[in-house]
C-alpha positions in Angstrom: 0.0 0.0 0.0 1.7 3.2 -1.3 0.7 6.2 1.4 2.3 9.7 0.9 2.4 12.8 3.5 -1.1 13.8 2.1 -3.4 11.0 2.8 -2.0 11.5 6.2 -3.3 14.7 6.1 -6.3 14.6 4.9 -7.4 12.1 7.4 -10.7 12.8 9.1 -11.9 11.2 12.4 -15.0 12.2 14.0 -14.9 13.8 17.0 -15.6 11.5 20.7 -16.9 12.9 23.8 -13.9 11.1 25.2 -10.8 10.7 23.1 -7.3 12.3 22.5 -6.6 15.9 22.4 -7.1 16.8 18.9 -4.0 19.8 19.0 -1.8 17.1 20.2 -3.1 13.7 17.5 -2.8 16.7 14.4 0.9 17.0 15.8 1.8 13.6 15.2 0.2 13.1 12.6 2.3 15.8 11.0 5.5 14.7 12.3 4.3 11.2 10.4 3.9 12.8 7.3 7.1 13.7 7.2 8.6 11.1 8.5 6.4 8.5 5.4 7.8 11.2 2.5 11.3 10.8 3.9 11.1 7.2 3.8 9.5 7.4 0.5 12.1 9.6 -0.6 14.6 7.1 0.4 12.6 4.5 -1.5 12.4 6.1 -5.1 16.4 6.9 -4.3 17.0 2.6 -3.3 14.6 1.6 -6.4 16.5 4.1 -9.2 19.8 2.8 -7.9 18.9 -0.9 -8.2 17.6 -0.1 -11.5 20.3 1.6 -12.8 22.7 -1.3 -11.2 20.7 -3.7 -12.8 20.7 -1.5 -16.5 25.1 -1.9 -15.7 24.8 -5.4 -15.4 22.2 -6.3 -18.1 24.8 -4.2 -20.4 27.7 -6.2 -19.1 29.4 -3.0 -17.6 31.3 -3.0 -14.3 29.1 -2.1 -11.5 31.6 -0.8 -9.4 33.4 -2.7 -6.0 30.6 -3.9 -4.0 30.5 -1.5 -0.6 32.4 -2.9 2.2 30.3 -4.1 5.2 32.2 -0.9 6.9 31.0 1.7 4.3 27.4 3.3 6.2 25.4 3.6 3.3 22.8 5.3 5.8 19.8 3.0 5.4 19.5 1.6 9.2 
C-alpha cells in the first residue's frame, strides 16, 4: 500500500466525547507525514539505484566494488 504525507493529512476522524486531544493527534500526525515522504524519498532513491545497477549489469558494464560491510550507506 503506497501512502504519501497527504493522505495523512487529509485524514478525518469524527470527533468522541472522550478521546485524545485533537491539538496534540494533528501534531503527530504531521511529524508522520514527514517522517512516510522521507522514507518514501529514500525508497524512489533505493529503487533508481537498483535499476540503474541492474541496466550496468544487463549491459555487461562494471558495477563498481561492491561496498564494504564498513561503508554506512545510511539505510539503518
Amino acid at each position: 500500500m503506497d501512502i504519501a504525507s497527504g493522505d495523512i493529512g487529509r485524514a478525518t476522524f469524527s470527533p468522541a466525547r472522550h478521546g485524545y486531544n485533537t491539538d496534540e493527534v494533528d501534531g503527530y500526525l504531521r511529524q508522520v507525514a514527514a517522517e512516510v515522504d522521507e522514507l518514501n524519498d529514500e525508497l524512489a532513491a533505493s529503487r533508481a539505484e537498483v535499476a540503474e545497477l541492474k541496466r550496468q549489469l544487463a549491459a555487461g558494464g562494471d558495477a563498481g566494488e561492491p561496498a564494504s560491510a564498513d561503508e554506512d550507506d545510511g539505510l539503518f
